[in-house]
N, C-alpha and C positions, 0 to 999 in steps of 0.2 A: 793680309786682308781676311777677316770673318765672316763664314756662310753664314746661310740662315740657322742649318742642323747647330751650328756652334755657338750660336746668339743664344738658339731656345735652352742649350744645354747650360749654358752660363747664366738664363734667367731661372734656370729653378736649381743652380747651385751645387749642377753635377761636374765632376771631375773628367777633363780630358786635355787634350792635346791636340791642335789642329794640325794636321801636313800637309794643309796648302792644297791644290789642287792640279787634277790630272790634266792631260792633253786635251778632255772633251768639255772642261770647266767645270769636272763632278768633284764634291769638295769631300775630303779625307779626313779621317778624324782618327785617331789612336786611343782607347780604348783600355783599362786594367781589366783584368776578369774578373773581381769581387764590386765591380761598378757596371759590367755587362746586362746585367737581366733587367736593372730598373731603369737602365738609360736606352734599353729597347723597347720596356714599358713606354713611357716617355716617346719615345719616336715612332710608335705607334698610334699613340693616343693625338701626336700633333699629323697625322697623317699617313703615314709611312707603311701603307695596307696591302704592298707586296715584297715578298724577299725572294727578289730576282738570280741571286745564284749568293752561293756558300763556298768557301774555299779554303785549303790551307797550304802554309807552306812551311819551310824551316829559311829561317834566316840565312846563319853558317854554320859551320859544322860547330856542335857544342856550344850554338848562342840558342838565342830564342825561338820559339815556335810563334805561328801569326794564324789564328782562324779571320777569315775574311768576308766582310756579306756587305753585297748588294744590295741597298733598300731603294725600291722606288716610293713614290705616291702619284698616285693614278686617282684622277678624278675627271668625273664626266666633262664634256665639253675643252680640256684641256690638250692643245694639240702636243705641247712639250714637257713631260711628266718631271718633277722635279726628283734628285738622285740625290745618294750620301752613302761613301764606302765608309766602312767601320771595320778596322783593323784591332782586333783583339790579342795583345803579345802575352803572350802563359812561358813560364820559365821549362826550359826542356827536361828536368829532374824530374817534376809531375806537374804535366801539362793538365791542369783544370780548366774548363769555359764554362758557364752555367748554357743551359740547352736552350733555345728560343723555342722548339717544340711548340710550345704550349701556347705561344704568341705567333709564330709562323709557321702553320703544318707543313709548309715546303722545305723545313727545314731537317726532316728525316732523315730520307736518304743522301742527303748532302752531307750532315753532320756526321752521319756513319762513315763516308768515305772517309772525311776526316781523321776519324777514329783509325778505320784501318789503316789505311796508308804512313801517316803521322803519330797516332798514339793521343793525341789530345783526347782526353776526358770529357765527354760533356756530362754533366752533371743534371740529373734529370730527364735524361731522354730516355723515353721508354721503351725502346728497344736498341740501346748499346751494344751492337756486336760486331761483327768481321760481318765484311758485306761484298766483297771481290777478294779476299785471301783465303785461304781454308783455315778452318777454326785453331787447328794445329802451328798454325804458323808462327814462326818467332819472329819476331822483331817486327819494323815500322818502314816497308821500304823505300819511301820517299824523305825518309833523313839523309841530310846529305852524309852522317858520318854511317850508314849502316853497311853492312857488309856483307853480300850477297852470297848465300850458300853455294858451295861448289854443285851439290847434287840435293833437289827434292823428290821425295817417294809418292807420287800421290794415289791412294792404296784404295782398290774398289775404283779404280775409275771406269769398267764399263758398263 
């Protein structure tokens, strides 16, 4: 069965994927990252004027990486706001997302964790950095293949 998000994206010719729908009947959609920023444009423009949380995860170990966001549309008068998860899969070798920044400022500090924990790229975000790890930090450690250092220094800490 077809959402709405998956009708409007089929009426102007964008590529995806539906996965069907969650336990609260919010409907899923799968997502490439070099079709991510216009098919936010798009779900924007047809309503889509808060981005209720950002997420990422790793598939398996040495499969795909998934940024994940929660779009609502919120409008006056409406007591049940309509939703659409958008699963974005970037290959783990170099994880690229284009950044929604610039379409949803909630998408900052969200995307940064992103960044640190997992390593996905977002592309265009204006301030891409380590945002709960120390700058120094190696690796990404919410992969599930990463391997946690026996001992960290963290130097100047009082």
């Amino acid at each position: 069965m077809q959402g709405r998000s998956s009708a409007c994206l089929v009426k102007h010719e964008l590529v995806h994927r539906s996965l069907g729908f969650d336990y609260q009947g919010i409907e899923a959609l799968e997502i490439k990252p070099e079709d991510w920023y216009s098919i936010a444009v798009i779900l924007y423009v047809y309503g889509y004027n808060y981005l209720r949380s950002q997420c990422a995860y790793d598939v398996v170990p040495g499969g795909l990486l998934v940024s994940v966001y929660h779009l609502t549309k919120i409008e006056c008068g409406v007591d049940q706001p309509e939703e659409v998860c958008i699963k974005v899969f970037a290959p783990r070798r170099n994880p690229r997302v284009p950044s929604v920044f610039w379409i949803w400022k909630s998408a900052d500090f969200q995307e940064r964790e992103s960044y640190d924990m997992l390593g996905i790229s977002y592309e265009n975000h204006p301030r891409l950095k380590r945002i709960l790890m120390p700058e120094s930090w190696i690796g990404w450690p919410l992969r599930k293949d990463y391997i946690t250092p026996n001992f960290y220094e963290i130097q100047d800490a009082y």
